[in-house]
N, C-alpha and C positions, 0 to 999 in steps of 0.2 A: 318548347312552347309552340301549339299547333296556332296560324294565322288564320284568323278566319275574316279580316276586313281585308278592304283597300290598302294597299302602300298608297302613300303618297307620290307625287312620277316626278316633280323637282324642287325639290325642296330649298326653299332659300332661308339662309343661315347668316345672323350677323352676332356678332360679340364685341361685350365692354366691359372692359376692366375697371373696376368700380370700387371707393372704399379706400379708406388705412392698410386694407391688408391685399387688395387689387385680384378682389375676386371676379371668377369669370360669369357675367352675368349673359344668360345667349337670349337670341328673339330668333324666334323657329317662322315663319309662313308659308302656307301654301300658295303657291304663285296661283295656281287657278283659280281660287274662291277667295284669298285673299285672310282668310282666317289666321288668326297668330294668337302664338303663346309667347307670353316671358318665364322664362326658367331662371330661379333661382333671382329674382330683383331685391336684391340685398341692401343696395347703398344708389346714391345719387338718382333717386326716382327719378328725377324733373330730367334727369338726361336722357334718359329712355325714352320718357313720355314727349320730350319735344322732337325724340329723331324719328320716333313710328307717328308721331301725328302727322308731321308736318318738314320733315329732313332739316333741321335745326338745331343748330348749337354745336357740338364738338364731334357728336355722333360715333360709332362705332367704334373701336379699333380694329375690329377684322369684317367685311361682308363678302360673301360672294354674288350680291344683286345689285339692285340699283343705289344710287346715291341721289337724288331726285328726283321732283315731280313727273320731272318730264322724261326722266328714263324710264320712271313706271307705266309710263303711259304709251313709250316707244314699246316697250315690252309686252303690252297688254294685259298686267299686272292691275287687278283691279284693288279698288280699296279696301287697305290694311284694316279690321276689324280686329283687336283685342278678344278671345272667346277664354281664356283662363291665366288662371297664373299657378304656375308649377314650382313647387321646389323638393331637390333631394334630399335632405335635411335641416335642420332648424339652429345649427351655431349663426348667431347674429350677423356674420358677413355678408349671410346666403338668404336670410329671415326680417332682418331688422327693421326694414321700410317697405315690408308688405303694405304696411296700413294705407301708406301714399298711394300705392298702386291703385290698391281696394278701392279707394278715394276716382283713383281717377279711372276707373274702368269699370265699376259695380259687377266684378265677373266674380265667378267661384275662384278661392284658392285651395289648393292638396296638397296636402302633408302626410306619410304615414302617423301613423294615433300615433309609434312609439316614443316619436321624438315630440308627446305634444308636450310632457312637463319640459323638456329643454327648451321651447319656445317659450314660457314663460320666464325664463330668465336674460332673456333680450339685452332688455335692459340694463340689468347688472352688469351680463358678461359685456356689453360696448363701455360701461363707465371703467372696466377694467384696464380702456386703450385711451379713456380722457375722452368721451365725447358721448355725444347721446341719439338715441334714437328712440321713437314713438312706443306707447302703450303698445305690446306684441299682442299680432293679430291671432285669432283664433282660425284655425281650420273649416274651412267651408265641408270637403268634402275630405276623407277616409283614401289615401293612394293604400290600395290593395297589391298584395304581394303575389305574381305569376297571372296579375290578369292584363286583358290590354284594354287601356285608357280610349277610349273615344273623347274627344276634344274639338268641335267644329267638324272639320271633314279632316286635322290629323289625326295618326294611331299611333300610340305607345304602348310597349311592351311594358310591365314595371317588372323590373329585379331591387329584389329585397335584399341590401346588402350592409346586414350589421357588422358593425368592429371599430369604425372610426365612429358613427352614433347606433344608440339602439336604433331610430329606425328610418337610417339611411338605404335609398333609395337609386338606382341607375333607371335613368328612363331612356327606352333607345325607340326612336324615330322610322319607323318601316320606311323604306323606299321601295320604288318599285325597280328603277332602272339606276342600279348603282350601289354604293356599301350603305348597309346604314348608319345611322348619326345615333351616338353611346351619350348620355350626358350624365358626367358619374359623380357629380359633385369632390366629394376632398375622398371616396375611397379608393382611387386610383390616379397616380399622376402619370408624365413621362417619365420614366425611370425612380419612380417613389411611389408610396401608400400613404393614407392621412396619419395625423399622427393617433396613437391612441392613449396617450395619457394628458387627457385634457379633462379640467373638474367637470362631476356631474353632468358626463356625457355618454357614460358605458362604452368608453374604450376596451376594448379587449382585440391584442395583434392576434392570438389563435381564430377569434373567431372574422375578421378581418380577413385574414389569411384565406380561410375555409370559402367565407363569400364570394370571393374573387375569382377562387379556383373551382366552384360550383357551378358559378352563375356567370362569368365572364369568360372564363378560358375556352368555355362550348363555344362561346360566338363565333361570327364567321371572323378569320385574322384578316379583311380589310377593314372591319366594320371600324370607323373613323371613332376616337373618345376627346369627348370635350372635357377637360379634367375642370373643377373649379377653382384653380391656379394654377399658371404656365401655361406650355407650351400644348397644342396639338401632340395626337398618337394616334396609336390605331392598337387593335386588339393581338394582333397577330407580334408585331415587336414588343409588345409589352412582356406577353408568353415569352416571348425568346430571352430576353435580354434583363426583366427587371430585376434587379439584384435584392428585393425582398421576397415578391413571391413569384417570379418568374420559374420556370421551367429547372433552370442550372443554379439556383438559391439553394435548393437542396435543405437542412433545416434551417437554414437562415442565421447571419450575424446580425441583422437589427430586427429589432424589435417594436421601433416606431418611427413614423415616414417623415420625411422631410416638411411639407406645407401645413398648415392650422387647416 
C-alpha cells in the first residue's frame, strides 16, 4: 500500500478497558492540531467522554500523554476536538454504545458494510451476558478495504481482515518518526487470534488465518498492535512466536483464538 499523505510525527495514544468482557477501547490524537478518534467505543461511553473532555473520572488505563489540563498546556497540546469514531468490527463489546458517543460528539461513525447485519444484533448478542445496551447504531460512513482513511489531519491505512467477522477490519496509524500503531480489533492478539466460532458472525480460522498472513505479516515487524483484549505486541513477534498463525505453526493445532 503506496502512502501518499502525511504520517502523523507524535502520535498520542491512551487506552480503556471497558465492559463485562474488558475490551480495549483506544483514543488516538494528534498532539499538533489536536484532532482525535475513538476506536472501537464499545461500553462505558461516559468514561471516555469525561476523560477527553475534561481529564475526569477514572480515565485511561494506559496513556502515553498528558493526564491534565495543565500538562496539555505545559505541552502545547491544543484542544482535543472528537473528528470520528472508528471501529474494527461490530461484535457488541466493540459496537454497542456507539449511539452514546454519536450523542455526544455528532461526528461520522465507520464500519466496513460487511459487518453491518452483525451490528444489528447488538442488542441480542449483550442480553446473551445479562445486560443491555442501546438501539445499534447505523454506520455513517463505508471503512473501505486497501484505502487510507483521512480523519481530521490523522491517516489510516484499512486492512481488510475477515475470519474472526466478515468485515473485520485493522486500522494502522501512519507515523512519521517511529513504528506505526496496528489497531486489530479481536483478529490478532498477543500470542492468540479471535475466536472463530461465534453465532452469526462468519467465523471461518482458514480465512482468518489467510488475512493475517496477507495483510499483517508484510508490515514492518516493529509496527506496535493494539489487540482488542490484553496485552500489547508488535507485528514482528507475533510472526515469530504465535502458535496459531505465526511463522513455526506450520498447519496449525488450533483452530480458534483464545479472546471473544
Amino acid at each position: 500500500m503506496v502512502r501518499l499523505v502525511m504520517a502523523v510525527k507524535e502520535p498520542w495514544v491512551e487506552y480503556f478497558f471497558v465492559g463485562i468482557l474488558q475490551m480495549r477501547c483506544s483514543v488516538v490524537t494528534d498532539v499538533t492540531t489536536g484532532d482525535t478518534v475513538i476506536i472501537d467505543g464499545g461500553a462505558e461511553p461516559q468514561r471516555i467522554i469525561d476523560w477527553v473532555h475534561s481529564f475526569s473520572g477514572k480515565g485511561p488505563d494506559w496513556t502515553n500523554g498528558p493526564r491534565s489540563t495543565e500538562e496539555m498546556h505545559e505541552s502545547s497540546i491544543p484542544t482535543r476536538t472528537v473528528v470520528a469514531l472508528l471501529n474494527t468490527h461490530a461484535h457488541f463489546d466493540h459496537s454497542g454504545h456507539i449511539p452514546d458517543l454519536k450523542k455526544a460528539y455528532d461526528v461520522d461513525w465507520y464500519l466496513h458494510p460487511d459487518d453491518t447485519y452483525l451490528q444489528t444484533l447488538a442488542q441480542k448478542s449483550a442480553l446473551r451476558y445479562g445486560f443491555e445496551v442501546p438501539e445499534p447504531a447505523v454506520a455513517d460512513i463505508s471503512l473501505q478495504a486497501g484505502k487510507q482513511l483521512t480523519v481530521g489531519s490523522l491517516d489510516f491505512d484499512v486492512h481488510h481482515t475477515p475470519g474472526h467477522t466478515l468485515g473485520g477490519c485493522c486500522l494502522r496509524l501512519l507515523v512519521e518518526d517511529g513504528p506505526d500503531h496496528l489497531f486489530v480489533g479481536d483478529t490478532l492478539f498477543a500470542g492468540s487470534v479471535g475466536r472463530t466460532d461465534l453465532p452469526d458472525t462468519g467465523g471461518d480460522f482458514t480465512v482468518l488465518a489467510h488475512s493475517i498472513h496477507t495483510e499483517l505479516w508484510p508490515l514492518a515487524p516493529e509496527t506496535i498492535v493494539y489487540p482488542g483484549h490484553g496485552p500489547l505486541t508488535t507485528i514482528g513477534h507475533e510472526r515469530e512466536t504465535n502458535p496459531f498463525v505465526g511463522d513455526q505453526a506450520g498447519s496449525g493445532v488450533y483452530t480458534i483464538g483464545k479472546y471473544s
